[in-house]
Residue, then its C-alpha position, 0 to 999 in steps of 0.5 A: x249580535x252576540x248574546x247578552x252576557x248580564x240579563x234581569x235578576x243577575x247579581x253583579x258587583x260593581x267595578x267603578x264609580x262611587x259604588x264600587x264593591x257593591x252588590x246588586x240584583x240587575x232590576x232592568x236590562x237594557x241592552x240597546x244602550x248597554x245599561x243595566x239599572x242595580x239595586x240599591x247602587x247609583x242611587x240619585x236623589x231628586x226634589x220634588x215639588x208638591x203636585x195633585x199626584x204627590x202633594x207632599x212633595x219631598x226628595x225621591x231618590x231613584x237608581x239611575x242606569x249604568x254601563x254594563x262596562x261598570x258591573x261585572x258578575x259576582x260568582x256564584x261559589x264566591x261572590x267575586x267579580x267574573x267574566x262569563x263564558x257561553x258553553x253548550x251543556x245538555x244541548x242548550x247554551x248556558x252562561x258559565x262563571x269564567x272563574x269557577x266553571x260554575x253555571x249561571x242561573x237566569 
């Protein structure tokens, strides 16, 4: 299997959807379902009936996964959406922005 191209702690911009535009940090990477979970985007809420643990009950909102076919790396030089590209430099394999070239650190 190929390696995974978006990983933990990436900044994406998202393609599609109600959110599309959007900025994020990738919070959790979970490359067996190819979902990636972003902050702040795909926001959903969800009632909450009181219980021993949250007594106040109330609405938690809550990111919900989305597919990593949605997001796209923003480009570190620009912040516009890129594809990544696998180059070897100094011997180790890095992560490359399509774009601009520049390295992707993560």
């Amino acid at each position: 299997m190929a390696a995974q191209k978006i990983k933990k702690g990436d900044k994406v911009v998202v393609l599609s959807g109600k959110d599309k535009g959007r900025t994020g940090e990738v919070v959790k990477a979970m490359p067996k379902e190819m979902k990636v979970v972003v902050s702040g985007v795909n926001v959903h809420a969800r009632h909450r009936k009181p219980s021993q643990l949250n007594p106040q009950g109330g609405i938690e909102r809550k990111e919900a996964p989305l597919h990593v076919s949605k997001v796209a790396i923003a480009d570190p030089k620009t912040g516009a959406p890129t594809r990544v590209r696998f180059e070897e430099r100094d011997g180790k394999k890095v992560r490359v922005a399509a774009k601009s070239g520049e390295l992707i650190h993560g």
